[in-house]
N, C-alpha and C positions, 0 to 999 in steps of 0.2 A: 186504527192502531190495534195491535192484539192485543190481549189480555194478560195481564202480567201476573202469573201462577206464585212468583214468590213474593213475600213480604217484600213491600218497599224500604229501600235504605238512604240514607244520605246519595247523591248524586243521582238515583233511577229515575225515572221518567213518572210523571204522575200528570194528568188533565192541565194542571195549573203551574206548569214548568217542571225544573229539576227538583228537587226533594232535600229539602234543608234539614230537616228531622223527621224521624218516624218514630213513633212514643207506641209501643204495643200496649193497649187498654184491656184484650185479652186474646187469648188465644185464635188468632186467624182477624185480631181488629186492631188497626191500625190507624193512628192518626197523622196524619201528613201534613205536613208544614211546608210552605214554599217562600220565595220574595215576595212573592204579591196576594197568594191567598192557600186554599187548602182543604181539609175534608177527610173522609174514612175510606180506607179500603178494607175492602171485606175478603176472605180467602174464597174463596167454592164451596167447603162446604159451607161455613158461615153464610155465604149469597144462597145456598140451596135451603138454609133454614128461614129465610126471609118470607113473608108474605108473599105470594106470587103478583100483588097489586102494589107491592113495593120494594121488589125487586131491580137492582139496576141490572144493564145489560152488560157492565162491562164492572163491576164490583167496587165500580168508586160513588159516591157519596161525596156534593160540595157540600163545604159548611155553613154557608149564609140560607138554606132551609134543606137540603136532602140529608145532610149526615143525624139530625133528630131521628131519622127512620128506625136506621141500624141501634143507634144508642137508648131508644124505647125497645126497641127487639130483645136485645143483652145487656139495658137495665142492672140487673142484679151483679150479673159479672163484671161490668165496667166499673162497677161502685168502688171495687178499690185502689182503681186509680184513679178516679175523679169522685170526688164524696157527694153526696147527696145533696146539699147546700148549696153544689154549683151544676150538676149535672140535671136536678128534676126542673130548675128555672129556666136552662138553656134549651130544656126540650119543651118546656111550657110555650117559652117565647117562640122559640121559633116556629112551632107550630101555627101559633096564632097566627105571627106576622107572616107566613107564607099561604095561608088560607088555601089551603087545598090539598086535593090526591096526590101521593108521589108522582102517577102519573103524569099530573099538570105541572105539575112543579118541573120535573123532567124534562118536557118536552121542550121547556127553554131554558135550557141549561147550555153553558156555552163556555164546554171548557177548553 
């Protein structure tokens, strides 16, 4: 599937179906809501300021362990739309419970 250049909106296409809501966290970050699940798109450059060992290939991020990547990345600027009280536990957690490199995590990713 190619790469979808602009922000996602209600009805686009995103990994995990059509796109119920897209809540901009900050400029070029997107969070993506579907029926069944969901995760971050990142724009280009936001993907180009990513760690290159946590880079995705296609600028999405699921939620259940790849979207912590992006949300420790730009931290500070998400903070004010997700406060700190829920943002630094959901990146805690989910780091733990996915134990590993984006890399690993990635490569079974099955959107």
């Amino acid at each position: 599937m190619p790469r979808n250049l602009h922000p996602p909106e209600p009805g686009h296409y995103s990994p995990w179906g059509p796109v119920d809501a897209a809540i901009p966290f900050a400029e070029g970050i997107v969070s993506v809501h579907t029926p069944s699940h969901g995760g971050i798109w990142l724009s280009n450059d936001r993907l180009a300021q990513m760690p290159p060992d946590e880079r995705s290939t296609d600028g999405w991020y699921e939620e259940d362990c790849e979207a912590a990547f992006p949300l420790r990345r730009f931290r500070d600027e998400v903070l004010h739309v997700c406060p700190a009280h829920k943002l630094d536990p959901y990146i805690e957690s989910t780091m733990a419970w996915c134990k590993g490199s984006f890399a690993k995590i990635a490569m079974n990713r099955s959107p």
